[in-house]
Every structure is written in C-alpha cells, then in structure tokens.
C-alpha positions in Angstrom: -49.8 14.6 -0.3 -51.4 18.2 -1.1 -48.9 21.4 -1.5 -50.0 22.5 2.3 -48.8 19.0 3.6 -45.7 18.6 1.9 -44.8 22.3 3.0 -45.5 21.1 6.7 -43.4 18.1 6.0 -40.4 19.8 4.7 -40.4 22.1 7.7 -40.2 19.2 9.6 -37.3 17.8 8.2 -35.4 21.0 8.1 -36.0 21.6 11.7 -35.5 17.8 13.4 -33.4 16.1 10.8 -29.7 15.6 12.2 -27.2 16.3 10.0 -23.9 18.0 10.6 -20.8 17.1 13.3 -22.9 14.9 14.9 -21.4 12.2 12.6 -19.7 9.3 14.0 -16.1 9.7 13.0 -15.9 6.7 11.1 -11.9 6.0 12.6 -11.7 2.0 11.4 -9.2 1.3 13.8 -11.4 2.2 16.9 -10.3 -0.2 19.6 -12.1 1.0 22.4 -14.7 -1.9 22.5 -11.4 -3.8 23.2 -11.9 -5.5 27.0 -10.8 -8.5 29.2 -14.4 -9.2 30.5 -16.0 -12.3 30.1 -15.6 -12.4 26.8 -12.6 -11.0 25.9 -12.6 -9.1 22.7 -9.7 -8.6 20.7 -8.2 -5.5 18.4 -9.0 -5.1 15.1 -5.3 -5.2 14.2 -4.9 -8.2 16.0 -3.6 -11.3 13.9 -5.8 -14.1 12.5 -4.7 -17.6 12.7 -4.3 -19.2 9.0 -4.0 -23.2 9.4 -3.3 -23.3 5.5 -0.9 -21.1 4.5 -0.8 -22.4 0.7 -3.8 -21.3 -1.0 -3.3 -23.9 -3.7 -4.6 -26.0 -0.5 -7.5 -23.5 0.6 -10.6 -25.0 -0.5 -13.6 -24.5 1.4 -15.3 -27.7 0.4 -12.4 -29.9 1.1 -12.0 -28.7 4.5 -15.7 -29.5 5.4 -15.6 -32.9 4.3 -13.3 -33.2 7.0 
C-alpha cells in the first residue's frame, strides 16, 4: 500500500469506524431475553440442578458409561 493509499485508508477509519457510547453495556445479569414463549428461557441467576452433589462422585467418564 503506497503513502497516498494508506492516507485514504486512515481517513476512512477515522470517519466510519464506531467507537465511543455506542458500546453495549456489557450488564452480565441482562435478563431481558427471559420469555415464556415456546421455548421458555430461563434467568441467568436461575439455579442449576446438580444430581451429584459429592464431587468425590463427579466423574464425567463414569457417568457416560451409564
């Protein structure tokens, strides 16, 4: 890329790239998604069912062979 080209380029950029408060917030607990459609969806916050509760127990390969 010549001098004349690379100047055009970082015009560009400065003009059209997006930068700023246009940034998603970034909130992890955003629950809006949450609906009772079809497929429900749940909360992120929302518990997770753990059928082994010793971890001594919690072996991956175990529990496929059954």
């Amino acid at each position: 890329m010549n001098s004349a080209e690379r100047k055009a380029d970082d015009q560009y950029e400065a003009e059209n790239d997006v930068t700023g408060n246009d940034a998603p917030s970034g909130i992890p607990n955003d629950d809006t998604y949450v609906s009772g459609g079809p497929v429900p969806v749940q909360k992120d916050d929302a518990p997770v069912e753990d059928p082994i509760d010793d971890p001594k127990f919690a072996n991956s390969d175990a529990q496929l062979g059954e």
